[in-house]
C-alpha positions in Angstrom: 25.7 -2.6 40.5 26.5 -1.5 36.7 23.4 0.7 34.8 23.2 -2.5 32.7 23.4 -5.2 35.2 20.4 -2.8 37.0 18.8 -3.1 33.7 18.8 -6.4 33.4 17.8 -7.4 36.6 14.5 -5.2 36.4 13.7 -6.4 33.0 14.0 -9.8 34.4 11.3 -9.3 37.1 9.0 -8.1 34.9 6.0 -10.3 34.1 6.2 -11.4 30.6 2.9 -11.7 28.2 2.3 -12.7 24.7 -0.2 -10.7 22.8 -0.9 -11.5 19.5 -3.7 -9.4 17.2 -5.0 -11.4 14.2 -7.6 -10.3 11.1 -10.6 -10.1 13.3 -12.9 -6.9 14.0 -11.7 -5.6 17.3 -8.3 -4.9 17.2 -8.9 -2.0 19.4 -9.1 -5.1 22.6 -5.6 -6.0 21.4 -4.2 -2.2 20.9 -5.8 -1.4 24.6 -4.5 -4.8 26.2 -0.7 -3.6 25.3 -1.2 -0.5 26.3 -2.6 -1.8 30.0 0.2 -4.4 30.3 2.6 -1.7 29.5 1.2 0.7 32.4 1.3 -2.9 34.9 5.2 -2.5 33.9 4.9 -5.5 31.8 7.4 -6.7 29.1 5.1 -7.8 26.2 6.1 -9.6 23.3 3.7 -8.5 20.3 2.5 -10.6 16.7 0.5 -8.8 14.6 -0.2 -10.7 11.8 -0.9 -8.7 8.0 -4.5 -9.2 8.4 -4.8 -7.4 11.2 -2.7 -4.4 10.1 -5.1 -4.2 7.7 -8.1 -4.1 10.4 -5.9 -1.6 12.0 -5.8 0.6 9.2 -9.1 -0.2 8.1 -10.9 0.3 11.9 -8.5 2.7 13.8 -6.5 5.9 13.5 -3.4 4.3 14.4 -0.5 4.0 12.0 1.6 0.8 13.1 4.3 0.2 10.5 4.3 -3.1 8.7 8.2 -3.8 9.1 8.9 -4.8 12.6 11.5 -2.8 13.6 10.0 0.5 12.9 6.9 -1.0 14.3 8.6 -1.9 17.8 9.9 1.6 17.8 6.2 2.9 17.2 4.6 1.0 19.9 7.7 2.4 22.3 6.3 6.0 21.6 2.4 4.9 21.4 2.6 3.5 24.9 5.1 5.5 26.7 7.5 2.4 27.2 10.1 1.8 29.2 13.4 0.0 27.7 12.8 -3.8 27.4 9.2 -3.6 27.6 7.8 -4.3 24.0 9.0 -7.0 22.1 7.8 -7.6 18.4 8.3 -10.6 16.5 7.5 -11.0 12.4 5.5 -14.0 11.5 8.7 -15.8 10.5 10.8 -15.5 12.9 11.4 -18.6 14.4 14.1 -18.1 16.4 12.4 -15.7 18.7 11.6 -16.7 22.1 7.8 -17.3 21.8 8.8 -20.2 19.5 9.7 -22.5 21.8 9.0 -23.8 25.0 12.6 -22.6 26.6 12.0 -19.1 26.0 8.7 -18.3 25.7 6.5 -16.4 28.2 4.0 -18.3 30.8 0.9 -16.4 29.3 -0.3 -15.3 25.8 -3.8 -13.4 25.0 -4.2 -13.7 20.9 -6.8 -10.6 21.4 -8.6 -10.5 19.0 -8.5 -14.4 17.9 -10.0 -14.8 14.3 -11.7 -17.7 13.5 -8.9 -19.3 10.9 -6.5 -18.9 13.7 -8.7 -20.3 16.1 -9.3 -23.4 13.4 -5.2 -23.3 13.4 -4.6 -23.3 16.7 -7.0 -26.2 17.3 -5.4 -28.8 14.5 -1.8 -27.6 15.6 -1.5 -26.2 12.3 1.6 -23.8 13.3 2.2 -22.2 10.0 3.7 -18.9 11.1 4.5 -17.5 14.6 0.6 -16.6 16.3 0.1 -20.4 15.3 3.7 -21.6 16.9 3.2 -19.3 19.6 0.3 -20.3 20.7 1.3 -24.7 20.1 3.7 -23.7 22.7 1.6 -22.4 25.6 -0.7 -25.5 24.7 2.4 -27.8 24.7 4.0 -26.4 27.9 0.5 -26.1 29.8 0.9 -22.3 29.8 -1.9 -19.9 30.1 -3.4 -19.5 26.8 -6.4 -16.8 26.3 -8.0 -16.5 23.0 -10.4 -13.3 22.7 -12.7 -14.9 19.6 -14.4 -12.0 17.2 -17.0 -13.6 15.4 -20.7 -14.5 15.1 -22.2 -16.6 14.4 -20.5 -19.6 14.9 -21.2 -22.8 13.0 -20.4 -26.4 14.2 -16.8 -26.8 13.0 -16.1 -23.1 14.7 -17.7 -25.1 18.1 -15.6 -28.1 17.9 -12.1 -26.2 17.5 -13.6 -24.3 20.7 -14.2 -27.7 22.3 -10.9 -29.0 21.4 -9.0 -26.0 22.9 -10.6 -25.9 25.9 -10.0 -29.5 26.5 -6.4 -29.0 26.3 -6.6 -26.1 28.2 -7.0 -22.9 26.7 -9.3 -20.5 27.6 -12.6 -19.2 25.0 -13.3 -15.6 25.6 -15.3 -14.3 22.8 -15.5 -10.6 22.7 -19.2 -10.2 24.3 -19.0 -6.8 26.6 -21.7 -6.4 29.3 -23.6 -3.7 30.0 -24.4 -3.6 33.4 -21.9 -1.4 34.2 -23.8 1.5 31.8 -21.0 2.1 29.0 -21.5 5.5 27.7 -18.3 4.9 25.1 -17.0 2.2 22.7 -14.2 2.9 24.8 -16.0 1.4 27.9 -17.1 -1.5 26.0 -13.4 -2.2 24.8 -12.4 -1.5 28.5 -15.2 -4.6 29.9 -13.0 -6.8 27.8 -9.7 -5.8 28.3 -10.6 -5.8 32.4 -12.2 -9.1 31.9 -8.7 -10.5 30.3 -6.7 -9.1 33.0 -8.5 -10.7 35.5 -7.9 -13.8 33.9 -4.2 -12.8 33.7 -3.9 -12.7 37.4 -3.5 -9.1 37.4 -5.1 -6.0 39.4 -6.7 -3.6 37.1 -8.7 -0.6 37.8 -10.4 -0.2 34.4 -13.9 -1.5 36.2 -15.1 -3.0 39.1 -15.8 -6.8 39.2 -19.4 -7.7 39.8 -20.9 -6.8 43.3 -17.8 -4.2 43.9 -18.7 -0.9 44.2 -17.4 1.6 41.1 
């Protein structure tokens, strides 16, 4: 077998994940989710959309680039990636595989989900990529996770809530527990992220689950 037929065949057996970070607090959920995926030898398509680069700036130490090529090449050095595991996708571009049902992976986490994009999602608004992205796992019946960041919630915020749940997506609002005695933000940021990856299907060691020991 050729180095790039090998190549190909191992990207292709990788599981493939959607994560999208929106202009919520908590971006550091969505910067810690990639970074987990990657380590499970993920490939991970990433959306960032310009609100949250400016809760990235405004909330973390990172520096992600706004253009997406030097931003792909960032995340590649941030998380240690191997070739053909990140993916990132402007807001535009709809010819990328998350935009449509042929192409696009079987799971997406928008981590953290803000509550326009949440109202977006909901009416099947699909007015950049996050928005299409996420039609498409609704459309498809793909696994669709939506980490909300906001309180409190009023009754139009409830009903988009409703609605996506009905059609099958899943609520996960960013409440961290404490019996597991966090002694970090870190730790709290980890209770979510472990909480998504169970959802994901996936073994993580960030925490035990409830009644495990740690």
């Amino acid at each position: 077998m050729s180095s790039d037929n090998k190549n190909v065949s191992e990207t292709s057996q990788r599981e493939r994940v959607t994560v999208a970070l929106t202009g919520a607090s908590g971006v550091q959920y969505g910067i810690r989710l990639i970074e987990c995926l990657i380590a499970l030898d993920c490939e991970v398509s990433v959306l960032i959309s310009k609100a949250a680069h400016v809760v990235i700036a405004t909330e973390t130490e990172e520096k992600f680039p706004a253009d997406t090529h030097r931003l792909e090449e960032a995340l590649y050095q941030r998380f240690s990636a191997q070739p053909g595991q990140i993916r990132v996708y402007g807001r535009e571009n709809w010819m990328s595989p998350v935009a449509s049902g042929s192409g696009a992976p079987h799971k997406m986490v928008i981590c953290p989900c803000s509550t326009g994009t949440l109202s977006a999602i909901a009416t099947a608004a699909s007015n950049n990529l996050i928005e299409r992205a996420a039609d498409v796992a609704l459309k498809e019946r793909r696994q669709l996770i939506l980490v909300h960041r906001e309180a409190p919630y009023h009754e139009v915020h409830l009903q988009h809530m409703l609605t996506l749940t009905r059609m099958g997506a899943l609520v996960m609002p960013a409440s961290p527990g404490f019996y597991h005695h966090p002694e970090t933000v870190n730790d709290m940021v980890d209770f979510i992220v472990a909480r998504v990856l169970d959802q994901l299907g996936f073994d993580q060691g960030l925490m035990p689950r409830w009644g495990e020991s740690s």
